[in-house]
C-alpha positions as CSV (number, residue, x, y, z in Angstrom):
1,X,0.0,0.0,0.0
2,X,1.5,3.2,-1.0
3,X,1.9,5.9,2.1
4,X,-1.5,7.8,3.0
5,X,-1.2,11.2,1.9
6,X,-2.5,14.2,4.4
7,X,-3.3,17.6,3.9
8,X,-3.6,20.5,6.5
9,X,-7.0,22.2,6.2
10,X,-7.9,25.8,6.7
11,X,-10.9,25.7,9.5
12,X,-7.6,23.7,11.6
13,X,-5.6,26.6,12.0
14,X,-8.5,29.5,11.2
15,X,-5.8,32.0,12.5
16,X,-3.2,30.8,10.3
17,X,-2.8,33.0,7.2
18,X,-1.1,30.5,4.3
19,X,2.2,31.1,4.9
20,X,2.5,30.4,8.4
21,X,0.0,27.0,7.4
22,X,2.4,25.8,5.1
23,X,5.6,26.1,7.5
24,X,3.1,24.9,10.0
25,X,2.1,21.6,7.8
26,X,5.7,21.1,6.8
27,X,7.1,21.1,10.5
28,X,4.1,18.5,11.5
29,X,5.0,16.6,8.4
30,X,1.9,17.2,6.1
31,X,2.0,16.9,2.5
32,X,-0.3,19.0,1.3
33,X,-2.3,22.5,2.4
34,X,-6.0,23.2,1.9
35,X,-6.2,26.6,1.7
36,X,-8.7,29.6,2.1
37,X,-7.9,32.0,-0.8
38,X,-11.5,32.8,-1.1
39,X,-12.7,35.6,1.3
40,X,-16.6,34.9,2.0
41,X,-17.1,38.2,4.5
42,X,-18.2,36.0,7.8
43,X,-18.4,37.3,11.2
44,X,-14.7,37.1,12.6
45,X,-13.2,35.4,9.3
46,X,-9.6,36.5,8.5
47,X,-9.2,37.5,4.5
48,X,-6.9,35.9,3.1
49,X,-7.7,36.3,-0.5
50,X,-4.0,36.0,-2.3
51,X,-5.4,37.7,-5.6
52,X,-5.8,40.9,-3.3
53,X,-3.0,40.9,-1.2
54,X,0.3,41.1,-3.2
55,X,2.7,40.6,-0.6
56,X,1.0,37.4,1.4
57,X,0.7,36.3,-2.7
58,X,4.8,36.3,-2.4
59,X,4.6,34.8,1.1
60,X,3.2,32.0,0.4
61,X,5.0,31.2,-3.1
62,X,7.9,31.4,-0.8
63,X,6.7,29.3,1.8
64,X,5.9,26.5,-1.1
65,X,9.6,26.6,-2.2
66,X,11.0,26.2,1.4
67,X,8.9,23.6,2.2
68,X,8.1,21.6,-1.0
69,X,4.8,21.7,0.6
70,X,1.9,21.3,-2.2
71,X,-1.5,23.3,-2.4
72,X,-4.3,20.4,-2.8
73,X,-7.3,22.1,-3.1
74,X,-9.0,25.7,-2.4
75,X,-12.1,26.8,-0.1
76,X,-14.6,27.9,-0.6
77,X,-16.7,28.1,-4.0
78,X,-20.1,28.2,-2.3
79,X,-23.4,28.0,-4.1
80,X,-25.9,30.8,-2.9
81,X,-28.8,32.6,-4.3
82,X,-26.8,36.1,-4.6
83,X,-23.1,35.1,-5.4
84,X,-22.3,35.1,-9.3
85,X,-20.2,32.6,-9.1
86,X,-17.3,34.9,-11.8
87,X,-16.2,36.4,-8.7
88,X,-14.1,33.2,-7.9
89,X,-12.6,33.2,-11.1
90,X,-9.8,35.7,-9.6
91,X,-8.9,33.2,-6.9
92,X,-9.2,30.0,-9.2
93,X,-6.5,31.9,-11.5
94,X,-4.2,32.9,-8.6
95,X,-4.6,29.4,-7.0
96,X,-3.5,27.2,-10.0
97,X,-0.9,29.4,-10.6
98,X,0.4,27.9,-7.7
99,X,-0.3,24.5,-8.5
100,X,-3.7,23.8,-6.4
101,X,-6.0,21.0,-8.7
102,X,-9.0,21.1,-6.5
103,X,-11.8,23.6,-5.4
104,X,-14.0,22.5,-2.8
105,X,-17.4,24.1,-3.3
106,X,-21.1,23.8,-1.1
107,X,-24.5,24.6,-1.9
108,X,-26.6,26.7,0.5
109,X,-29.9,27.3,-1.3
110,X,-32.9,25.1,-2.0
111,X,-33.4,26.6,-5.4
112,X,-32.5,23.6,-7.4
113,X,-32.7,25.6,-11.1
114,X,-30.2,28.0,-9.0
115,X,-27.6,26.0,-7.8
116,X,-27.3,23.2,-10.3
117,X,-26.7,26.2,-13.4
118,X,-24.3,28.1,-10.7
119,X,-22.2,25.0,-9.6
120,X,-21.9,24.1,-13.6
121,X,-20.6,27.3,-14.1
122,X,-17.7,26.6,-11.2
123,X,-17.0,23.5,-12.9
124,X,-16.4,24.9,-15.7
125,X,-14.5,28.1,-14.8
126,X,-12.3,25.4,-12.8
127,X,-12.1,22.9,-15.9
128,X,-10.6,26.5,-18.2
129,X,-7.8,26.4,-15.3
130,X,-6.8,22.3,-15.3
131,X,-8.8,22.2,-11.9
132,X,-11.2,19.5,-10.5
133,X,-14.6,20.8,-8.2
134,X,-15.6,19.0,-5.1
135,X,-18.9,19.3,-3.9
136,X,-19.1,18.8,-0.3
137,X,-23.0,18.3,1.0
138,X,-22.8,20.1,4.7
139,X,-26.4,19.1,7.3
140,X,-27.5,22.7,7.8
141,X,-27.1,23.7,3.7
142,X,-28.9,23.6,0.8
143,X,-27.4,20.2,0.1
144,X,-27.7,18.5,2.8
145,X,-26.6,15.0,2.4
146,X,-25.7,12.1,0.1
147,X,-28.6,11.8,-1.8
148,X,-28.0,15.9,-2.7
149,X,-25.4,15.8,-4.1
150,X,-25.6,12.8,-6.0
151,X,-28.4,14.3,-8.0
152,X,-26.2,17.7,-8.2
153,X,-22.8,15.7,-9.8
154,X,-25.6,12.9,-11.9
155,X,-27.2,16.4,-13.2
156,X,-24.9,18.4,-13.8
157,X,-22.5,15.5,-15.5
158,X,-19.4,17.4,-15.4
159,X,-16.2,15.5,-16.3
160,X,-14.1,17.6,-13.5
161,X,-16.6,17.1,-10.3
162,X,-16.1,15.2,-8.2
163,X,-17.3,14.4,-4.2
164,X,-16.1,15.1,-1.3
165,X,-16.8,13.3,2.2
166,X,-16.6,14.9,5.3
167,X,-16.3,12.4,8.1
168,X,-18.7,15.0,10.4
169,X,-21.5,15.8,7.4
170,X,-21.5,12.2,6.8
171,X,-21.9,10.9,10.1
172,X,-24.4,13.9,11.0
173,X,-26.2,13.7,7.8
174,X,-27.5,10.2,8.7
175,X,-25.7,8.3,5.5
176,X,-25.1,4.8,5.1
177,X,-21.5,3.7,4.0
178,X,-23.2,0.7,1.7
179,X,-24.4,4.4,-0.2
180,X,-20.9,4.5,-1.4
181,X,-20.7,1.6,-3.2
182,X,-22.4,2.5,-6.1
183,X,-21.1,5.9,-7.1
184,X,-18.4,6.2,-9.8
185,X,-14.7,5.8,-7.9
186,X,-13.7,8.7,-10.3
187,X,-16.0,11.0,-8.6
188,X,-13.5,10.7,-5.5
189,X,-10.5,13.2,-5.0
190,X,-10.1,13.9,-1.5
191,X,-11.7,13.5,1.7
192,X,-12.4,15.3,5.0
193,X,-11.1,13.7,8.6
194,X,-12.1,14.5,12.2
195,X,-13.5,13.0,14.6
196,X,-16.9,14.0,16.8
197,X,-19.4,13.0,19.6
198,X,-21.3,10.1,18.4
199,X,-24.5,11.4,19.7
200,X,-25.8,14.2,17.0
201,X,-27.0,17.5,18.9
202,X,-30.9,18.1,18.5
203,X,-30.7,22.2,18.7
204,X,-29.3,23.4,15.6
205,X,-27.1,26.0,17.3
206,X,-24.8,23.5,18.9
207,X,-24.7,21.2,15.8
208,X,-23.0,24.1,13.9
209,X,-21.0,25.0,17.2
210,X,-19.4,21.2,17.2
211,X,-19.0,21.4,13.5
212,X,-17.1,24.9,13.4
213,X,-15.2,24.7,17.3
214,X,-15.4,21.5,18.4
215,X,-14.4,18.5,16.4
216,X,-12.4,15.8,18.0
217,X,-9.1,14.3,16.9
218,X,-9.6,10.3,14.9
219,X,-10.3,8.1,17.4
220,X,-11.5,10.5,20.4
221,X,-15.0,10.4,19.5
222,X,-17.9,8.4,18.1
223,X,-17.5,8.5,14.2
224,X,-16.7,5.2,12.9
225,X,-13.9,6.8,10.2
226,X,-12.7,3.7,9.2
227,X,-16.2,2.3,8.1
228,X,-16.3,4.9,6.0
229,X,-13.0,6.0,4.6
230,X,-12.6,1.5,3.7
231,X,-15.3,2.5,1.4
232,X,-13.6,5.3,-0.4
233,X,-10.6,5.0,-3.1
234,X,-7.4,5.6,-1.9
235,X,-6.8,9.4,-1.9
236,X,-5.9,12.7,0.3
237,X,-6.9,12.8,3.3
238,X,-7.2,16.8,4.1
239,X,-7.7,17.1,8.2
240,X,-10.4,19.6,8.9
241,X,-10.8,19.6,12.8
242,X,-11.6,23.0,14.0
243,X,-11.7,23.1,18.1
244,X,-10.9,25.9,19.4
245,X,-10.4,24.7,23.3
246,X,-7.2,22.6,21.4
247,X,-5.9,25.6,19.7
248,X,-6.1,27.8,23.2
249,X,-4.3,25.1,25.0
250,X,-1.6,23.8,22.6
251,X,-1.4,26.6,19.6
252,X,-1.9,26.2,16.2
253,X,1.2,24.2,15.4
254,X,1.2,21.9,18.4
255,X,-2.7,21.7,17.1
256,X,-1.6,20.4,13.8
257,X,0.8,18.3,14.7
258,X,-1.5,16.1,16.9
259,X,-4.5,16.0,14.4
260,X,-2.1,14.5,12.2
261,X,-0.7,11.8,14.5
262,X,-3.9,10.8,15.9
263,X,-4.4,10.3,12.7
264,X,-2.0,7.9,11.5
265,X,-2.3,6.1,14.8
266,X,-6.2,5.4,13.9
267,X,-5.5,4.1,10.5
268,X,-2.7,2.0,12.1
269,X,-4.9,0.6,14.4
270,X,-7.4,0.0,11.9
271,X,-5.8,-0.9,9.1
272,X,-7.5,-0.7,5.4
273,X,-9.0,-4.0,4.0
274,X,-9.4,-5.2,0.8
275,X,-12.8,-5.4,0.1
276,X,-14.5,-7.9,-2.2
277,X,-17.7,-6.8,-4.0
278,X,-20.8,-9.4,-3.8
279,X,-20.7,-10.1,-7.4
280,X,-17.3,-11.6,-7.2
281,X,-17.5,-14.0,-4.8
């Protein structure tokens, strides 16, 4: 089996702009960087749009040199009733310049017509710039779980879109791993790791509090990852595990560094399985 790749994702180390992410990933021994080059204007978000910002721009192509660190995918192309989805196309441009293949993109409306002519469009912006689109369905968004998307990426039937799992949404979301059988392996790029209380909140306030402050490293909670991930392709495995109780008592890098070793340790202690399909027995 060839070594799991891991990326460092950007709601990990919110504080982090990407050149402090990428020396932080390097140090903690990351391969990759998911990256937040797409300002979206919430309450308390730092900007780090690099099309804007010439000098973090040079940062971070520096920071890529030093480190040999790679930029796996951008965040966050969502779908919404007001965005026109051309104002990414500045960040798409800046991002594959430096060598990022995937955009990770959500959908929060319920206007079907809306969001299945808007997330074409990111596809195909991204295809113009070599780069793939992963839809990631999120429990309190338009999209809200497997079936969603499914009938965005069968619809929509674009050659560069792909799916992304989040270990949280999917858990949350209610979904069943056999689910995953039957959708096309090309579809998967990358997927999201953390870890969270089995038990799914009933108020809606501290479901989005666990998902944005309060995930738990592999293995420390009640997501059965590896039921899950067994299902999936072998791919990149981008840690997003936001908790902000971790990052006030170990820092952002000390933060990192232990997502990404309770992660190996989980997948060492459940190791991936070959798994034969029914029809070949």
């Amino acid at each position: 089996m060839s070594k799991q790749k891991y990326s460092l994702a950007h709601l990990t180390v919110l504080g982090c702009a990407p050149p402090e992410m990428t020396y932080i990933a390097a140090r903690a021994g990351y391969d990759y960087v998911s990256i937040r080059p797409i300002y979206m204007g919430l309450p308390g978000e730092p900007n780090y749009s690099l099309s804007d910002n010439p000098e973090m721009l040079k940062q971070t192509k520096r920071a890529l040199a030093d480190t040999g660190i790679k930029i796996h995918d951008i965040e966050l192309a969502r779908v919404t009733n007001e965005i026109d989805p051309i104002q990414y196309l500045p960040a798409f441009e800046v991002s594959a310049e430096l060598g990022a293949t995937n955009v990770l993109s959500s959908i929060w409306t319920d206007n079907r017509d809306v969001y299945l002519e808007k997330f074409a469009q990111i596809c195909d912006m991204a295809k113009s710039l070599g780069m793939k689109v992963d839809l990631e369905y999120v429990p309190i968004a338009g999209v809200k779980n497997l079936a969603g998307a499914v009938d965005v990426l069968k619809t929509v039937n674009r050659d560069n879109a792909g799916l992304m799992i989040d270990a949280h949404h999917f858990h949350r979301a209610h979904d069943r791993v056999e689910d995953l059988d039957a959708l096309p392996r090309e579809w998967f790029h990358f997927a999201h790791l953390c870890d969270a209380p089995a038990e799914i909140p009933a108020e809606k306030e501290e479901l989005i509090r666990v998902m944005r402050e309060g995930r738990l490293y592999a293995g420390q909670g009640g997501i059965d990852i590896a039921s899950i991930f067994n299902r999936l392709p072998e791919m990149v495995y981008s840690i997003e595990l936001p908790n902000s109780a971790y990052v006030k008592e170990f820092g952002y890098a000390e933060h990192a560094f232990r997502c990404l070793e309770t992660a190996k340790a989980y997948f060492a202690a459940h190791p991936r399985r070959e798994r034969i399909c029914a029809a070949c027995r």
